[in-house]
GUDRENMAR-252139 format. One record per residue (C-alpha): residue in one letter; y, z, x; residue number from 1. Coordinates in steps of 0.25 Angstrom, whole numbers, padded with zeros to 4 digits. Layout:
// residues N
resn; c2; c3; c1; resi
a; Y; Z; X; NUM .
...
***
This chain:
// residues 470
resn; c2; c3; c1; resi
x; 0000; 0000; 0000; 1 .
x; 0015; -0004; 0005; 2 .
x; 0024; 0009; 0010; 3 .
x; 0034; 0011; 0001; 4 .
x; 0048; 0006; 0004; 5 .
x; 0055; 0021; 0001; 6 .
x; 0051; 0033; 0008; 7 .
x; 0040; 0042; 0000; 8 .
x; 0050; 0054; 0000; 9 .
x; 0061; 0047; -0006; 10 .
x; 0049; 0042; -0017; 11 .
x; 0044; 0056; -0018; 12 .
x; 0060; 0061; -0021; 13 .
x; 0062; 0049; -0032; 14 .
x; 0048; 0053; -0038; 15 .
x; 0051; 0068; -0039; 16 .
x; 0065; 0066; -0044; 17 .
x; 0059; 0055; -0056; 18 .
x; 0047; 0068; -0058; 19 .
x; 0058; 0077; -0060; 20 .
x; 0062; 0069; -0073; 21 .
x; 0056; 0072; -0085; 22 .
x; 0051; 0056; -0086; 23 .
x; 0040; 0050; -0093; 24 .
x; 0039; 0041; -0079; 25 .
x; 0046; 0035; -0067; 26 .
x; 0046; 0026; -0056; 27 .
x; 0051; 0021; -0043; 28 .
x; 0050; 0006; -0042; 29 .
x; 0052; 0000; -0029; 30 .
x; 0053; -0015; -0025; 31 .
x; 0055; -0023; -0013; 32 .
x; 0056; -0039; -0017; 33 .
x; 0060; -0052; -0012; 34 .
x; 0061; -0067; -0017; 35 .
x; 0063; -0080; -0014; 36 .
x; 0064; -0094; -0020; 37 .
x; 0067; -0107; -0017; 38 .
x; 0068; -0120; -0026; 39 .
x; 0072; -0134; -0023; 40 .
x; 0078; -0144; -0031; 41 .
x; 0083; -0159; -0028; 42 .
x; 0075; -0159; -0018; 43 .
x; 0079; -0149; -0009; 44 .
x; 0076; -0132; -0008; 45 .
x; 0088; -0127; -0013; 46 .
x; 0087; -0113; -0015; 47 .
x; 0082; -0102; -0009; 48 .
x; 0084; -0088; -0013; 49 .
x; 0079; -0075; -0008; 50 .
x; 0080; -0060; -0012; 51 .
x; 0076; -0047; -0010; 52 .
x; 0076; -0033; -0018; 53 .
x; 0071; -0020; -0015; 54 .
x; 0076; -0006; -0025; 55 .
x; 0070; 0005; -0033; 56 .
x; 0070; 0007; -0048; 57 .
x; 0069; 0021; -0054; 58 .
x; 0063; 0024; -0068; 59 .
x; 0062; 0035; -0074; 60 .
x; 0055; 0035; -0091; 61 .
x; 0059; 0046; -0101; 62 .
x; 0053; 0041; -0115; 63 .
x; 0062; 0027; -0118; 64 .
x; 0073; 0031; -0106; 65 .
x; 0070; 0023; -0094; 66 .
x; 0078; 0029; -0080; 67 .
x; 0080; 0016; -0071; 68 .
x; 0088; 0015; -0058; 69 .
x; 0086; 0008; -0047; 70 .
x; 0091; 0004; -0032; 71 .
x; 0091; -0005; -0022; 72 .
x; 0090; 0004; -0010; 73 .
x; 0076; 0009; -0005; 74 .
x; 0082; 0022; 0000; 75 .
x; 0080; 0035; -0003; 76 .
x; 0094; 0040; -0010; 77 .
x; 0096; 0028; -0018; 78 .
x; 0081; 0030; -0022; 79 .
x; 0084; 0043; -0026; 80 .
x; 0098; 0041; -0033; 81 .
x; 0091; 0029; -0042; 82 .
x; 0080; 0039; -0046; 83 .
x; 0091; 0050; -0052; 84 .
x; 0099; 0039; -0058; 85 .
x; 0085; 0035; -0064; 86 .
x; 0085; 0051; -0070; 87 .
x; 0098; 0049; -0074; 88 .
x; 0094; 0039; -0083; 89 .
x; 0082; 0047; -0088; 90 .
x; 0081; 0060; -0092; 91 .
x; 0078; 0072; -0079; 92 .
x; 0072; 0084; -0083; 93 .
x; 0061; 0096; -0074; 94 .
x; 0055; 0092; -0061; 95 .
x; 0041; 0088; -0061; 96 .
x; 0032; 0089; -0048; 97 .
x; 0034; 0082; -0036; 98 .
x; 0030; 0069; -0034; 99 .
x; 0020; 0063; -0023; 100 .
x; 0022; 0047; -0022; 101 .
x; 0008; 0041; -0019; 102 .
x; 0001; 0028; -0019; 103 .
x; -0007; 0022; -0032; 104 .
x; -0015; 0009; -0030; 105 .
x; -0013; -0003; -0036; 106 .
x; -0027; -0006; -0044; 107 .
x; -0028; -0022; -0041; 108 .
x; -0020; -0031; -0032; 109 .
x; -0016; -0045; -0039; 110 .
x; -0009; -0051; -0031; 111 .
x; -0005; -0053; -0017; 112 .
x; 0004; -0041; -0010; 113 .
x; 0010; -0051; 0001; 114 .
x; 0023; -0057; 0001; 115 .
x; 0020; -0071; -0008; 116 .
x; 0030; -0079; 0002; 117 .
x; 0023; -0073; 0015; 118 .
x; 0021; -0083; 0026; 119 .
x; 0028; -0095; 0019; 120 .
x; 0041; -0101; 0026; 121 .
x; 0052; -0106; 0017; 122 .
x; 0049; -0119; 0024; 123 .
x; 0035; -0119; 0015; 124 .
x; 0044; -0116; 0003; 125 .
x; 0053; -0127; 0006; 126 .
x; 0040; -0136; 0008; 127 .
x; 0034; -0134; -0004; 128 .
x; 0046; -0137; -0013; 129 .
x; 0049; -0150; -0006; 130 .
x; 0036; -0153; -0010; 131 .
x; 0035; -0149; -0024; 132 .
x; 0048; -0159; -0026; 133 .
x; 0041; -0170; -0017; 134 .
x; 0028; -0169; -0025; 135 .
x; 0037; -0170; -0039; 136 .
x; 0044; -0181; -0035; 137 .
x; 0033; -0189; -0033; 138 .
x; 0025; -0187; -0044; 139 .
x; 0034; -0195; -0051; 140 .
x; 0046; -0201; -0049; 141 .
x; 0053; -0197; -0063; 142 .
x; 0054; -0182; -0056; 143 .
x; 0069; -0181; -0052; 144 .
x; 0071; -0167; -0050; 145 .
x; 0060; -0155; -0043; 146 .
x; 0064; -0140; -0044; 147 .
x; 0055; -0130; -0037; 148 .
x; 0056; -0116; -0032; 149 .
x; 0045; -0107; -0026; 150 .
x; 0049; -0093; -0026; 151 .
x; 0042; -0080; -0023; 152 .
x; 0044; -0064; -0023; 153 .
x; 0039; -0052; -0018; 154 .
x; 0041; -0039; -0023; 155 .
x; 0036; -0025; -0017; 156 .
x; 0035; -0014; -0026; 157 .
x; 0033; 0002; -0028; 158 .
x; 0033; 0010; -0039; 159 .
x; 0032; 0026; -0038; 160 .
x; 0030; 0032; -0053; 161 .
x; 0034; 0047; -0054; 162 .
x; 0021; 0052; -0051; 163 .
x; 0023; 0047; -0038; 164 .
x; 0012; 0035; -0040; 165 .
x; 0017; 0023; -0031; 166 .
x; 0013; 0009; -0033; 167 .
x; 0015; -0004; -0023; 168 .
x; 0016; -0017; -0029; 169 .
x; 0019; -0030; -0021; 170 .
x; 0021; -0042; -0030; 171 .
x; 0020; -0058; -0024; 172 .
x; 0027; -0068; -0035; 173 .
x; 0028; -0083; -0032; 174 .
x; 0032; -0094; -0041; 175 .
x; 0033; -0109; -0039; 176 .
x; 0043; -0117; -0049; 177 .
x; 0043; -0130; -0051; 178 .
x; 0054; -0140; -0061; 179 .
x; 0056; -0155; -0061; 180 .
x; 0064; -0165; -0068; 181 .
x; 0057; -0178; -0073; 182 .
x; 0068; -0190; -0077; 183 .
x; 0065; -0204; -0083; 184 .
x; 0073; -0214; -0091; 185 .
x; 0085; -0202; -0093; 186 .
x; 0074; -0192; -0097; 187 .
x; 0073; -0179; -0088; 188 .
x; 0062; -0168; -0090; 189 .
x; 0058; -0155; -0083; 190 .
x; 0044; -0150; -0079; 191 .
x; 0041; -0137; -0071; 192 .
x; 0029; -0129; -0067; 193 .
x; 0026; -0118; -0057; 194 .
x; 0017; -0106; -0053; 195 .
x; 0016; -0096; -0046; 196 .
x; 0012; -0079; -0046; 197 .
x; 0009; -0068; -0037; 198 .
x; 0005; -0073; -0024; 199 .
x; 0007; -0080; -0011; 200 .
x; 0018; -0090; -0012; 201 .
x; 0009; -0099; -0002; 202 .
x; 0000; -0101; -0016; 203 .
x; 0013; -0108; -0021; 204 .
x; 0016; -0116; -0008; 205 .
x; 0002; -0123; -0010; 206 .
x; 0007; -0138; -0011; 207 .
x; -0006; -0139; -0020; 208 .
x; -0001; -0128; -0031; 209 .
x; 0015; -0132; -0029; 210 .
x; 0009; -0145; -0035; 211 .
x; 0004; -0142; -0044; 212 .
x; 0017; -0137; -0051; 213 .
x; 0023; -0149; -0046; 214 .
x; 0015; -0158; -0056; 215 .
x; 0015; -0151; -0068; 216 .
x; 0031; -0150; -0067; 217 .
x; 0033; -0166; -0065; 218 .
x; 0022; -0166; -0075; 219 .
x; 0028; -0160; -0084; 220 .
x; 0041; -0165; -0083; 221 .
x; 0036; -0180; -0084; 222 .
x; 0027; -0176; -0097; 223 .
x; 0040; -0172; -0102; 224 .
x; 0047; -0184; -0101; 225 .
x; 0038; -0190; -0111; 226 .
x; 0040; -0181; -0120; 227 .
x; 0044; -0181; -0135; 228 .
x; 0052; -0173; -0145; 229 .
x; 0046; -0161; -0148; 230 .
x; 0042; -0160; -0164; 231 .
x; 0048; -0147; -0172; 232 .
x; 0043; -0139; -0180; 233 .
x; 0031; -0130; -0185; 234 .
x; 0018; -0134; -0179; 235 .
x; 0006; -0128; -0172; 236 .
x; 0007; -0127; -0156; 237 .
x; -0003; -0127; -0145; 238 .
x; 0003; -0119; -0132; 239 .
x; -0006; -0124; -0119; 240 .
x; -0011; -0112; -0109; 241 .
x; -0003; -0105; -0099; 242 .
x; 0013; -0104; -0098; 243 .
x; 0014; -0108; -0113; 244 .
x; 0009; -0092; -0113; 245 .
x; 0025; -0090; -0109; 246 .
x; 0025; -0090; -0126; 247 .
x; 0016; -0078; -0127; 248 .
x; 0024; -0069; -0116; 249 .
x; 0037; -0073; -0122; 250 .
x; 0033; -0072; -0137; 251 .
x; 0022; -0059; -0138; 252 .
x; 0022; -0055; -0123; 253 .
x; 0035; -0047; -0123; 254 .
x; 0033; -0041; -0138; 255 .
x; 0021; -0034; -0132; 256 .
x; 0029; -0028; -0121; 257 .
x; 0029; -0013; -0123; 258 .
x; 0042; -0010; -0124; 259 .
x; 0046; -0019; -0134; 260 .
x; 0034; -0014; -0144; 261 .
x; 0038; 0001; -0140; 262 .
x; 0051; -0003; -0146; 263 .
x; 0047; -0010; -0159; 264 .
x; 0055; -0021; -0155; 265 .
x; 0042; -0032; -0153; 266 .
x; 0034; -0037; -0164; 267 .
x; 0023; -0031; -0159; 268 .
x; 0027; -0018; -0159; 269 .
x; 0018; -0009; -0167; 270 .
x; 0007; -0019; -0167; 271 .
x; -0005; -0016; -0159; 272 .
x; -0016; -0018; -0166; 273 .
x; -0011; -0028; -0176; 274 .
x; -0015; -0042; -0175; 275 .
x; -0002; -0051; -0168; 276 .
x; -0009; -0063; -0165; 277 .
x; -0021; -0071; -0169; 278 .
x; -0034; -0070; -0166; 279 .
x; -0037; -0075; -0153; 280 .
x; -0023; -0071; -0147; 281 .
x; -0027; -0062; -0135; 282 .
x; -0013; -0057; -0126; 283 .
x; -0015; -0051; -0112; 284 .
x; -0005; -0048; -0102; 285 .
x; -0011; -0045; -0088; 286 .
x; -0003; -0041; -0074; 287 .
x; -0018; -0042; -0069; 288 .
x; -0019; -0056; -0066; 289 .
x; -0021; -0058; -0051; 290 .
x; -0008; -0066; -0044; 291 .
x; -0001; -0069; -0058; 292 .
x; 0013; -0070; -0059; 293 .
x; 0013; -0058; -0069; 294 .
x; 0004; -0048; -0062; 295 .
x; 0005; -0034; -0057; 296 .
x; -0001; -0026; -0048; 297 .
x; 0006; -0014; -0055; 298 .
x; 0018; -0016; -0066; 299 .
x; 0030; -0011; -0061; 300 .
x; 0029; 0003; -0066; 301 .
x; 0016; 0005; -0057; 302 .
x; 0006; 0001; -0069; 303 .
x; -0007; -0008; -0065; 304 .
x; -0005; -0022; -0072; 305 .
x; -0014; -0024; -0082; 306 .
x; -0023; -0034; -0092; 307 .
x; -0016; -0028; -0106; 308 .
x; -0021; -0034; -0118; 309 .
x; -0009; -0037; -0128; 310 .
x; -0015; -0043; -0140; 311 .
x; -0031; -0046; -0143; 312 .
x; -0035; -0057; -0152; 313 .
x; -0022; -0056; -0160; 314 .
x; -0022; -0041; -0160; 315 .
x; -0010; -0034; -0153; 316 .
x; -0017; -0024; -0142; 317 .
x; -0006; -0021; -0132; 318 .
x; 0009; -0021; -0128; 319 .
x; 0014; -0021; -0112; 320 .
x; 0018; -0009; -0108; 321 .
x; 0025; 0000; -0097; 322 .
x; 0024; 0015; -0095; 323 .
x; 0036; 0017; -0103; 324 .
x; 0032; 0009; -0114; 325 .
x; 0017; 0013; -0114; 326 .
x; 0022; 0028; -0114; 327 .
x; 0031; 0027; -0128; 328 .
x; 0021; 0020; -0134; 329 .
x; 0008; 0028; -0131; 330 .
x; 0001; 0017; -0121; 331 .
x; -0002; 0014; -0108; 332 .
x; 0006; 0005; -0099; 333 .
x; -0001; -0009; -0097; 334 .
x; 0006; -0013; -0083; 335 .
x; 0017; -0018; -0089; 336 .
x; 0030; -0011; -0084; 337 .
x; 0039; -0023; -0076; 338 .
x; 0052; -0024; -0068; 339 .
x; 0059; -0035; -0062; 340 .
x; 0064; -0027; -0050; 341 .
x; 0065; -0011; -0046; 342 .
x; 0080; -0013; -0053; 343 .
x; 0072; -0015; -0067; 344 .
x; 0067; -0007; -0077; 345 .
x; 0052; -0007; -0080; 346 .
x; 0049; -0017; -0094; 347 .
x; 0036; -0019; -0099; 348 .
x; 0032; -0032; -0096; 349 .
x; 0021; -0044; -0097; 350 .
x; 0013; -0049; -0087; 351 .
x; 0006; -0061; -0088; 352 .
x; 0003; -0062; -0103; 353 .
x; -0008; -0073; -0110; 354 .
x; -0014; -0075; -0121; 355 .
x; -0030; -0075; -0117; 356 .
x; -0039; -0089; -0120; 357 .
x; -0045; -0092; -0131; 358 .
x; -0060; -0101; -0134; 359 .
x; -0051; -0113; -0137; 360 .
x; -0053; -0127; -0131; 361 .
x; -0038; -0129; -0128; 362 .
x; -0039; -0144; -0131; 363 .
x; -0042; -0140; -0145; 364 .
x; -0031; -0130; -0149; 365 .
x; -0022; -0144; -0145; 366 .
x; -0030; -0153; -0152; 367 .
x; -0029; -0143; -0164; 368 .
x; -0013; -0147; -0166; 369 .
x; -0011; -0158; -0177; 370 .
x; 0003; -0156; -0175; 371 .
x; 0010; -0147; -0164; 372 .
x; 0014; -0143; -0150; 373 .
x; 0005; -0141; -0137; 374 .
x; 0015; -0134; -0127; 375 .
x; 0009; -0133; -0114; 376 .
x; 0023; -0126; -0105; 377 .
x; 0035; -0119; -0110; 378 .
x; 0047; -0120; -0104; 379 .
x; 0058; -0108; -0109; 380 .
x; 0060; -0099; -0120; 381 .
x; 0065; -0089; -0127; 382 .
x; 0060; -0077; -0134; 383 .
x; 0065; -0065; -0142; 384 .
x; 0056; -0053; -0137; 385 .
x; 0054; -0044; -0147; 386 .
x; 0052; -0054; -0158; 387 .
x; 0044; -0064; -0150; 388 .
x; 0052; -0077; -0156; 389 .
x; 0051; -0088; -0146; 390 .
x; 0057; -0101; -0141; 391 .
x; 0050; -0110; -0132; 392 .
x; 0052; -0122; -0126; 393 .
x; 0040; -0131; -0120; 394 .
x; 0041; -0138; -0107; 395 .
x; 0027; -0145; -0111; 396 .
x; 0023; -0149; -0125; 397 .
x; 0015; -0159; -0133; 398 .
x; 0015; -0162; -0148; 399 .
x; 0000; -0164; -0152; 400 .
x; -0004; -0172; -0165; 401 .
x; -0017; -0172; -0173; 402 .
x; -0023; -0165; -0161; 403 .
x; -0017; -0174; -0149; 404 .
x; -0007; -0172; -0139; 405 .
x; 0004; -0182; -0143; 406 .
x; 0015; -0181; -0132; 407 .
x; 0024; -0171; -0124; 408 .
x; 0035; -0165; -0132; 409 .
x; 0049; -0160; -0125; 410 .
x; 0057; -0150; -0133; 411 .
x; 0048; -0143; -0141; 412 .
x; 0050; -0126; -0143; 413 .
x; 0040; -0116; -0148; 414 .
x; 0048; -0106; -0158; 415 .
x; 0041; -0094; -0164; 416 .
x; 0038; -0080; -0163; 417 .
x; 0028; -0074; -0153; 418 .
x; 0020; -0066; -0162; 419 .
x; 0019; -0076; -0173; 420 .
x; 0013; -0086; -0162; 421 .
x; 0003; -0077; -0160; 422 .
x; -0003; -0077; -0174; 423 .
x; -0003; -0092; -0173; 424 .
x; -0011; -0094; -0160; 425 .
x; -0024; -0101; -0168; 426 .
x; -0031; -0107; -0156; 427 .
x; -0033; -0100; -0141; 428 .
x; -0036; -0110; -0128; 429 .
x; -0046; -0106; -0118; 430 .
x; -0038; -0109; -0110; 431 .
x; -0029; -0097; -0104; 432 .
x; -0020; -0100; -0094; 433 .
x; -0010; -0093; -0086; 434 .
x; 0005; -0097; -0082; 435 .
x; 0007; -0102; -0067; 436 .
x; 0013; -0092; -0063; 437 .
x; 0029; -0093; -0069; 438 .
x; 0033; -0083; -0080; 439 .
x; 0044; -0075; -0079; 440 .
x; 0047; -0065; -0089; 441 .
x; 0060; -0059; -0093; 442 .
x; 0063; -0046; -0102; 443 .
x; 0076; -0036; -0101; 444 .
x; 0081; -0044; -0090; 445 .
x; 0070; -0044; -0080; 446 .
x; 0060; -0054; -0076; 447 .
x; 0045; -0053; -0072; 448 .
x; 0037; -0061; -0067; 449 .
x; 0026; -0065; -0079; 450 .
x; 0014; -0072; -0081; 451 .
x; 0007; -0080; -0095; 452 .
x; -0003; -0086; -0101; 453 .
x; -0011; -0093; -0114; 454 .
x; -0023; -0103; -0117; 455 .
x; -0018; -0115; -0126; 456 .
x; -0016; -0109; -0141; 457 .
x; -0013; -0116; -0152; 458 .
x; -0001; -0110; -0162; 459 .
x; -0003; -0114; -0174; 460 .
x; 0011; -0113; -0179; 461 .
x; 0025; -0114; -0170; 462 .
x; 0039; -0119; -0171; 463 .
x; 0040; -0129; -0161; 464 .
x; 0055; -0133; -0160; 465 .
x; 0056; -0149; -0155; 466 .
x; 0068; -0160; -0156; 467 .
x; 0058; -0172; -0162; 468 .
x; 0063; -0177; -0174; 469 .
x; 0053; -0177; -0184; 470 .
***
């Protein structure tokens, strides 16, 4: 296990003083990170940008109140003055024993501890970019713009709880991006595609896997030069396996997130038990998965990440939760406390969340479709949390007749509710896929690193918002 970058004493001091508060709990969170990126566009590496942080966030938890103050100095007074600002927040009362800081092991390992960008010269980078626009270039010559950036992170982390139990966390993150513009007869469409998780950037600088992206983004941008108007209106729609499982984190995901449940504010508050989705309909969200982009070793409150079953063949069974929120509401944590930095507070949060595969040949559930919408890729969206009413757009779709695919589609949105969507789910695919490796989730301001998934499922019932004239 890495020593820790403050001195056990002045540990030992901040512990005793958060032991002297009449707390439900508290923790030090310690962090040490650095990033870097670079992109090039026209032709040429652009930008390049590098950062550091390092600090310590104090919490302390007294029923709802949550105490958070936090430094950037690694040094014993400022550790010590942000641990009584902390109290001040929160509530003081009698001194409880002294505190011994000592290690805990970490149950399992998922991932590489080494920095991702080890041994790999900026020269490689630069390399591997060139390439990436050389190769989209001449895949076809309607490609008149390549975007690409490779970045990477590396974030060292403690945390100490009250009762002196000290966990080491050291989290890789890689992620390869890239966005062309395809242009014919005045026509100018977009493709992208990427990948990338937690482990060794030199997986990324693999000419072999960096083409991979390549193609499917020229792809994609050419298939959507030939596409038509999207059609409006009621229909059935097919959502094809893997990222399109961004719908089922935005829509559901965050209404199962504990706090949100503990507050009555989601639609699944006050629900467990009760069906919320149709037969067949089975929600997981896992921090197990080795070398995923959402994993943890530990959650940011020290917590093992876990497999948590959300809902089971349409029956709601779980919601994500921290030790706060598990607390006020009688459960267990599930792994689920997360922070963007030491400067943040702890929020529960989602992992990488699926939907598990069905017995369905996938090639059925399109051909199923007298009439509708096969989206294979999402672009943006927007969603109201609590309600889980979303807005989607597609980045590729097909409209499908009388069982056939007809041609691509451009415009075409997905509007409905989360929870209503669930109960319309009528056929499930075998074929369970996870995302390459590019979520990013955003809630209260902070943004963590995510991960999603879903087998091809037919809908039988969604407002798909188009421009074709009927």
């Amino acid at each position: 296990m890495s020593s820790l970058p403050i001195e056990q004493s002045i540990l030992k001091q901040a512990c005793d003083q958060i032991a002297a508060a009449q707390v439900d709990d508290g923790d030090i969170f310690i962090e040490r990170s650095h990033a870097a990126s670079i992109s090039l566009e026209e032709g040429r590496v652009k930008h390049l940008a590098c950062s550091r942080k390092q600090g310590v966030g104090i919490r302390l938890i007294k029923g709802e109140a949550c105490g958070h103050a936090c430094t950037d100095r690694l040094e014993g007074q400022a550790i010590l003055e942000t641990v009584k600002a902390a109290r001040a927040i929160a509530s003081e009362g009698g001194c409880l024993r002294p505190v011994h800081v000592h290690a805990a092991p970490i149950r399992s390992r998922l991932y590489p501890d080494t920095d991702p960008a080890a041994s790999i010269s900026w020269e490689e980078r630069k390399r591997l970019l060139k390439h990436i626009d050389d190769l989209a270039r001449s895949l076809d010559s309607r490609i008149v713009q390549v975007f690409a950036s490779l970045a990477f992170s590396f974030s060292d982390i403690h945390i100490i709880r009250r009762n002196g139990e000290w966990r080491h966390d050291r989290r890789p993150l890689v992620r390869l991006n890239v966005s062309v513009i395809a242009e014919d007869g005045g026509r100018r469409e977009t493709g992208s595609a990427g990948g990338g998780g937690r482990f060794a950037l030199t997986e990324l600088l693999d000419i072999g896997g960096a083409e991979h992206y390549v193609r499917e983004a020229v792809r994609i941008a050419l298939l959507n030069l030939e596409a038509e108007e999207a059609p409006a209106g009621a229909m059935p729609v097919v959502l094809g396996p893997g990222w399109p499982g961004i719908l089922l984190h935005e829509a559901v995901g965050h209404g199962l997130e504990g706090d949100f449940n503990r507050k009555g504010t989601s639609v699944f508050a006050g629900r467990l038990g009760k069906r919320v989705a149709a037969p067949g309909v089975t929600v997981i969200d896992d921090g197990t998965l080795p070398r995923r982009r959402g994993s943890l070793n530990i959650d940011d409150e020290g917590s093992p990440s876990q497999r948590t079953v959300l809902i089971e063949d349409g029956i709601l069974t779980g919601y994500l939760l921290d030790r706060q929120n598990a607390r006020l509401m009688g459960m267990k944590s599930t792994g689920n406390g997360r922070r963007e930095s030491y400067a943040d507070p702890v929020l529960p949060r989602m992992t990488n969340t699926f939907m598990l595969a069905g017995k369905t040949d996938p090639s059925s559930i399109v051909s199923s479709l007298d009439r509708g919408i096969y989206a294979v890729n999402f672009g943006g969206g927007q969603v109201d949390i609590t309600s889980g009413k979303f807005v989607f757009t597609t980045s590729e779709a097909y409209y499908v007749e009388n069982g056939q695919i007809q041609f691509p589609v451009k415009g075409a949105t997905l509007i409905g509710s989360g929870h209503e969507v669930l109960k319309k789910v009528s056929m499930v695919g075998n074929d369970l896929a996870l995302d390459p490796g590019v979520g990013t989730c955003g809630k209260a301001g902070q943004n963590v690193p995510v991960g999603v998934g879903l087998p091809t499922i037919r809908i039988d019932e969604l407002v798909v918002g188009g421009t074709k004239v009927q």
